[in-house]
C-alpha positions in Angstrom: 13.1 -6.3 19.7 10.7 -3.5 22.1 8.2 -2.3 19.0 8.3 1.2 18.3 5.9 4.3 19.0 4.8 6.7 16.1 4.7 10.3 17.2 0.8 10.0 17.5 1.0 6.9 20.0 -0.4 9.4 23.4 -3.5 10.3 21.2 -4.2 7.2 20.6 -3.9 5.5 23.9 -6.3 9.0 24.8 -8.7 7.8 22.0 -9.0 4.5 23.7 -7.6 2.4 20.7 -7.2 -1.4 20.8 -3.2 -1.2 19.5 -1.2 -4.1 18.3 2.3 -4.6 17.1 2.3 -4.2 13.5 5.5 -3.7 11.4 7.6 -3.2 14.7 5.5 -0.6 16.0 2.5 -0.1 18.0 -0.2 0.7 16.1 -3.8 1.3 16.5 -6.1 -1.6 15.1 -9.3 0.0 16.1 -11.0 2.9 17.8 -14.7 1.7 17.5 -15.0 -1.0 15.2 -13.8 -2.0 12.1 -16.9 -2.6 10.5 -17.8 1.4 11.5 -14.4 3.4 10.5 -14.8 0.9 7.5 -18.0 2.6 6.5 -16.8 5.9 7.6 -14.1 5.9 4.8 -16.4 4.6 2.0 -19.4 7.2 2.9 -18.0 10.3 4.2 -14.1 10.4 5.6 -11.7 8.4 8.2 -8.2 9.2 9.1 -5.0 7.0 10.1 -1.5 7.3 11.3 0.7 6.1 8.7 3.7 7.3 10.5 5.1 4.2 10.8 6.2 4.2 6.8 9.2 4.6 6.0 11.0 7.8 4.1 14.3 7.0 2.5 15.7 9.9 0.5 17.5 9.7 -2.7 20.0 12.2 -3.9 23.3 13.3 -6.5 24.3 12.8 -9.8 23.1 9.6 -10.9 20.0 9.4 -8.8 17.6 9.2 -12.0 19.3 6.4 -13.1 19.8 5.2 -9.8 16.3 4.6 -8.8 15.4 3.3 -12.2 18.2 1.1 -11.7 16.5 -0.6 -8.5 12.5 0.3 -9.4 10.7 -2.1 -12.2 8.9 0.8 -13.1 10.2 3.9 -15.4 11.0 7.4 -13.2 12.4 8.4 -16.3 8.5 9.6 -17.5 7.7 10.9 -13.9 6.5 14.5 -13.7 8.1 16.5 -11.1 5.6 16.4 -8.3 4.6 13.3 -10.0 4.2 10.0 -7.8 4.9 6.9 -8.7 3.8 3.4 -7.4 6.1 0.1 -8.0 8.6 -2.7 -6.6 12.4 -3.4 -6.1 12.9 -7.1 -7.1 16.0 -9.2 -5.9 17.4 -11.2 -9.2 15.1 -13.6 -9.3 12.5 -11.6 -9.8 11.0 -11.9 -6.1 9.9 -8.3 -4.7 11.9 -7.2 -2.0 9.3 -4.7 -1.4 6.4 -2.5 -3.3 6.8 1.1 -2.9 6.1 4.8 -3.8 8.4 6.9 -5.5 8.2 11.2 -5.0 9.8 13.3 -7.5 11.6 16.6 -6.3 10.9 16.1 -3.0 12.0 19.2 -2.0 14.0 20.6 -4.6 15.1 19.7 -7.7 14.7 17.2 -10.3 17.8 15.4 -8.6 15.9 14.4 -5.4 13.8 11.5 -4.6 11.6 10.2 -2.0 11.3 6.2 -1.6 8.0 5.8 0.9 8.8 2.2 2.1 6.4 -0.3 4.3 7.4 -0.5 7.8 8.5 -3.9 8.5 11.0 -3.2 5.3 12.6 -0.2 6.1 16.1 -1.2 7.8 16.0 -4.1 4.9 15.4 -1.8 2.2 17.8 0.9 3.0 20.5 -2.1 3.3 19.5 -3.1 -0.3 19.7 0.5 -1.6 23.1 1.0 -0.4 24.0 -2.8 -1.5 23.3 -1.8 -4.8 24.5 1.6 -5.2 28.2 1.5 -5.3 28.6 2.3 -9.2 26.2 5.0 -8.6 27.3 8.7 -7.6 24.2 9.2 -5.1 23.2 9.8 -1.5 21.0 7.5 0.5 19.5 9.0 4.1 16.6 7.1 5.8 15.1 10.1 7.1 12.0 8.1 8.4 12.3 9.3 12.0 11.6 12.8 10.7 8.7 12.5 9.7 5.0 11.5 10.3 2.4 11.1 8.3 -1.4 11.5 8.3 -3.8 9.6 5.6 -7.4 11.1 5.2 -9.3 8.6 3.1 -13.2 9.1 1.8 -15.1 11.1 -0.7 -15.2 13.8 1.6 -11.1 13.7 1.9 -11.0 16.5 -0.5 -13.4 19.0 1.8 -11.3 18.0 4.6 -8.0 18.8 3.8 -8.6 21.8 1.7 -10.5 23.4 5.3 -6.5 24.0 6.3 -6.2 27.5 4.5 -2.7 26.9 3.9 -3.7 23.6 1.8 -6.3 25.1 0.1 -4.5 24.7 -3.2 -4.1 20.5 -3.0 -7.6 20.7 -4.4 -6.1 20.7 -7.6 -3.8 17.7 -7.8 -4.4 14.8 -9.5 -4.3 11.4 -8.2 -0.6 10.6 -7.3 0.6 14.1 -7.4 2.0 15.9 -4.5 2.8 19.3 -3.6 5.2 21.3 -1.3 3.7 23.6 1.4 4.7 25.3 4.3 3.2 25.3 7.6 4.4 27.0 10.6 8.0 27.7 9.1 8.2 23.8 8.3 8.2 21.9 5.1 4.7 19.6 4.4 4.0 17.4 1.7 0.3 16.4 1.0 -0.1 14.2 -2.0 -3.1 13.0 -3.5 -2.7 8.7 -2.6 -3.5 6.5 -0.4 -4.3 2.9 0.0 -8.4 2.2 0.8 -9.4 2.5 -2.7 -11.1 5.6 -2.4 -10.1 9.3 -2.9 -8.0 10.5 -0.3 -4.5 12.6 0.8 -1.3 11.6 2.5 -0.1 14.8 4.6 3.9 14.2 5.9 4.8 16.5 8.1 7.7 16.6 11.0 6.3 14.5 14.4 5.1 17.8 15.9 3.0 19.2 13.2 1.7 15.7 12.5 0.7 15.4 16.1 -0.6 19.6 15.3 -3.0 18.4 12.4 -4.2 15.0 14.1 -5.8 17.5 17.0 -6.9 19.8 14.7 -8.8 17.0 12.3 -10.1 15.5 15.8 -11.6 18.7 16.7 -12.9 18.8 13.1 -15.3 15.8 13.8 -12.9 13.2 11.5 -12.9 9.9 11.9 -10.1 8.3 13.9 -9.4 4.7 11.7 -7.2 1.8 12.9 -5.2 -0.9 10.8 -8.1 -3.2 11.0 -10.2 -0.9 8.8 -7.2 -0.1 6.3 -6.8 -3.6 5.7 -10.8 -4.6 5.1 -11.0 -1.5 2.9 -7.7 -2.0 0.5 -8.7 -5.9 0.5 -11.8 -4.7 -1.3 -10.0 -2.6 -3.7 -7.5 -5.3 -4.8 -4.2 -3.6 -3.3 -1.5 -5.8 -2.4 -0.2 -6.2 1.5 3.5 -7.3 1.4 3.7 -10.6 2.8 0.2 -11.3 1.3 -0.1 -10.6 -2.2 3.6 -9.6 -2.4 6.7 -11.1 -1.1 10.8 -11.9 -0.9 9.2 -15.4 -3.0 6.2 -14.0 -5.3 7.1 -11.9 -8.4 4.6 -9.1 -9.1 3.6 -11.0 -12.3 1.8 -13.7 -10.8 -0.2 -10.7 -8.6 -1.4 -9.1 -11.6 0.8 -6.5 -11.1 3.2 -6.5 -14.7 1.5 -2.8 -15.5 4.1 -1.7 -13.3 6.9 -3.8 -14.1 8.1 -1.9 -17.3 10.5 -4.1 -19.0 10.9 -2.2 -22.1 13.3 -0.7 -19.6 16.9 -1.1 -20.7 17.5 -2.6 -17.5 16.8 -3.0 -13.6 17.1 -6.0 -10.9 14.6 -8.6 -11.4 14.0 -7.2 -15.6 15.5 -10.5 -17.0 13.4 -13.1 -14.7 10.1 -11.1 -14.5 11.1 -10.9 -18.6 10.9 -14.1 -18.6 7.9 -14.8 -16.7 5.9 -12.5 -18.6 6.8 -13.9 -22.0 6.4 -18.0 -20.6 3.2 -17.2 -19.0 3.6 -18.0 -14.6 2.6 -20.9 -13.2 0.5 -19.5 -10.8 -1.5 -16.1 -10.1 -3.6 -14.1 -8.2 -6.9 -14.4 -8.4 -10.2 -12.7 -6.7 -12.3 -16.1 -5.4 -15.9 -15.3 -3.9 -16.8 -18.3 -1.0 -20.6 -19.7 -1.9 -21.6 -19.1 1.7 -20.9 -16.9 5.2 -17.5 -18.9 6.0 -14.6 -16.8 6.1 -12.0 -17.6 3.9 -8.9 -16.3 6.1 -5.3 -16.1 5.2 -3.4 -19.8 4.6 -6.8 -21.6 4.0 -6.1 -24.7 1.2 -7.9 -23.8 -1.8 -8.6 -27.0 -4.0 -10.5 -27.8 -7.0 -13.9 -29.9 -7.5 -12.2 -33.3 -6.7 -10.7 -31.7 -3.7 -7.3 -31.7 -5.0 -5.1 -28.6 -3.6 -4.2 -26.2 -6.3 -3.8 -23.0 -4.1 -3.8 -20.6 -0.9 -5.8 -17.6 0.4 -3.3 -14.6 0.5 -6.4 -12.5 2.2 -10.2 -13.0 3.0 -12.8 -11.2 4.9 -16.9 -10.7 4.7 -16.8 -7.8 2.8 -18.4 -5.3 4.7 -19.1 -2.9 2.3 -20.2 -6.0 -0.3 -21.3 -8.5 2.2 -19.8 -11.8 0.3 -17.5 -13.7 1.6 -14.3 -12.8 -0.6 -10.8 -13.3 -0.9 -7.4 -13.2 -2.6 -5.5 -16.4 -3.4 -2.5 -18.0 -5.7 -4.0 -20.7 -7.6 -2.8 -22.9 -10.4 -2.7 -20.7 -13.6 -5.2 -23.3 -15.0 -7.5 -22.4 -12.4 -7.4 -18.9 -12.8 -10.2 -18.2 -15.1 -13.3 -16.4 -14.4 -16.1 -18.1 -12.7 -13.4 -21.4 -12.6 -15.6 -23.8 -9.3 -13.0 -24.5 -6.2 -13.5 -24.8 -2.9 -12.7 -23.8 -0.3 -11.0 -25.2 3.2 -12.5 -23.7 6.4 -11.5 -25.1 9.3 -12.8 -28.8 9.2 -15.0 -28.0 6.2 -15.0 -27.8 2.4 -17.1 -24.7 0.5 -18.1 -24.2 -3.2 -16.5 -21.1 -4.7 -15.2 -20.0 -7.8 -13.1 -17.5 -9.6 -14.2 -13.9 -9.8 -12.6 -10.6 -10.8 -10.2 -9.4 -7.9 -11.2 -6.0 -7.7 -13.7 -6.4 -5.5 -15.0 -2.7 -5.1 -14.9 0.1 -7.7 -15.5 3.6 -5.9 -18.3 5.8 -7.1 -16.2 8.6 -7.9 -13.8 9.2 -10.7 -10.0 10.5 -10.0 
C-alpha cells in the first residue's frame, strides 16, 4: 500500500527533511539532527506535524456511555473541554490502541473526539463500529479533515499565545482544550502533547495547518522530525504502540493501571485487566539503565546475572538530554525491582545493568 502525504508534506521536502514511512505516511524523521531539535524542545521550543493522527468523531444519544463502554478509563468525570488520555482493550485485556479522548468537541456534551495513532486508524474505527450496534451513536473518521500542529518546549506557551486570536490558551490547563476561530474556520488548540515537556496541539483544517506551519517558520520555531519525538517521549516514560503497548501487552504490565479504572461498572478488557491487577502480572515494564555507552536498542535479550533470559528491550537510546544509556524493557516481575543487576545483550556482547525508575526525565517546570 503507496504511504500517505500529510497536508505539510511540500514544506517539508522545502525544509530539506530526511522523511521515512512511518504509520503509512511519509513523515519527516529529521531536519537537522536529532540530537539538535531534541535539545531545542527541552531548552526553548520545536514544532512537528502530527497530522498523520487520526480524528474519529463520536456522536448521539448514547455516546457517553458509548465511549466509556470501549475506553478503560471513566469519561463520565471529564470536564467539557476536558481531555482525557487512555486505551481500548480487546477481551483479553490486550490494547487495541492508547488514545486521547476530547469532550464537546464542537458542541455539546454529546460529542466526542477519539485522536487515534496513525497506523490504527482504519483498525480502530472498524472496532468502534464492531462494538457499537446496541448503542444509539454516530461514528465518522473525519481524519482527512484535519491537520495538526504540536509545539513542544517551555517556550510553547510564548509561542502560541503570539497568534492574537489564541491569546486566551494561555490559560488552559494541562489536557484542556479550547474552541477558536480562525479565518471563518473552526481550531482546536489544547494543552498536550507527547515529549514530556509543556507544549500545545493546534488542529486545524489542511489549509490553515499548512497557514500556521509558515507563519511559526517565519517566527524562527524549530522545525522537529519523528526522530526527535521519539528520543524525547522515550525520556519521559510515554508509551509507543507496538513498544510499550500492543494487540498482546495489557496496560497493567506497562505501569499504566492509573488509567485503567476498573471501579467502572463495565468496559472491554475490565474483567481480564481486573484480573491482572488483583493476581499481580507476570511481567512489567521497567526503566533499565546499561552500565556503559552500548545502546540498548529495541528486541535486545535482557537476562539476569547467570545469563538466563528473563526479558526484552521495548525502547533504548543514549539519552541525549541525560547522557546514559537507557531503556524500556518487559522483564520477569521478579526482576522488576529497583536497582535489580541484568544484563544486557548487544550485538555479540553481554553488559551489566540494572533496574531503575522508568521515568527517565522530569521537566523543570510544573503544569
Amino acid at each position: 500500500m503507496e504511504e500517505k502525504k500529510t497536508c505539510l508534506y511540500d514544506s517539508h521536502i522545502a525544509l530539506g527533511a530526511n522523511m521515512s514511512p512511518f504509520g503509512g505516511f511519509i513523515m519527516p524523521i529529521q531536519y537537522s539532527s536529532i540530537e539538535d531539535e531534541h535539545r531545542a524542545v527541552r531548552n526553548a521550543a520545536g514544532m512537528f506535524d502530527v497530522s498523520h493522527m487520526g480524528e474519529i468523531l463520536v456522536s448521539g444519544k448514547d455516546s457517553e456511555r458509548f465511549v466509556n463502554h470501549i475506553f478503560t478509563n471513566d469519561i463520565s468525570v471529564l470536564p467539557h473541554g476536558g481531555v482525557m488520555y487512555g486505551m481500548m482493550l480487546r477481551e483479553d485485556g490486550g490494547t487495541v490502541d492508547d488514545l486521547m479522548v476530547y469532550r464537546q468537541f464542537p458542541g455539546d456534551s454529546s460529542e466526542y473526539l477519539l485522536v487515534v495513532n496513525a497506523a490504527n486508524i482504519g483498525k480502530d474505527f472498524a472496532w468502534l463500529l464492531e462494538n457499537a450496534s446496541d448503542y444509539q451513536v454516530k461514528l465518522e473518521n473525519v481524519s482527512d479533515n484535519w491537520g495538526e500542529i504540536a509545539i513542544q518546549g517551555p517556550d510553547s506557551q510564548s509561542i502560541v499565545t503570539s497568534f492574537p486570536e489564541f491569546a486566551e490558551a494561555a490559560s488552559e490547563k494541562f489536557y484542556t482544550f479550547r474552541n477558536f476561530t480562525y479565518d471563518s474556520e473552526p481550531v482546536i488548540v489544547s494543552r498536550t502533547g507527547y515529549t514530556g515537556e509543556d507544549g500545545f496541539e493546534i488542529y486545524a483544517s489542511p489549509r490553515l495547518t499548512l497557514l500556521f506551519w509558515n507563519k511559526l517558520l517565519e517566527m524562527g520555531v524549530k522545525p522537529c522530525g519523528l526522530g526527535c519525538r521519539d528520543t524525547l517521549r522515550f525520556e519521559a516514560a510515554l508509551p509507543l504502540y507496538g513498544h510499550e503497548l500492543g494487540d498482546d501487552i495489557c496496560p497493567i504490565e506497562a505501569g499504566l493501571g492509573i488509567f485503567v479504572k476498573t471501579d467502572k461498572t463495565e468496559f472491554i478488557g475490565r474483567e481480564a485487566a481486573l484480573k491482572m491487577r488483583t493476581e499481580g502480572p507476570k511481567r512489567k515494564l521497567v526503566g533499565v539503565e546499561l552500565l556503559d555507552r552500548a545502546i540498548p536498542r529495541s528486541g535486545y535479550a535482557v537476562l539476569d546475572t547467570e545469563g538466563r533470559q528473563v526479558g526484552e528491550v521495548t525502547t533504548g537510546y543514549r539519552s541525549i538530554t541525560l547522557d546514559r544509556s537507557l531503556c524500556m524493557a518487559y522483564v520477569d516481575a521478579s526482576f522488576s525491582a529497583l536497582d535489580t543487576p541484568l544484563q544486557i545483550a548487544v550485538r555479540k556482547k553481554v553488559f551489566p545493568a540494572k533496574v531503575v525508575k522508568k521515568r527517565f526525565y522530569t521537566p523543570k517546570y510544573k503544569k
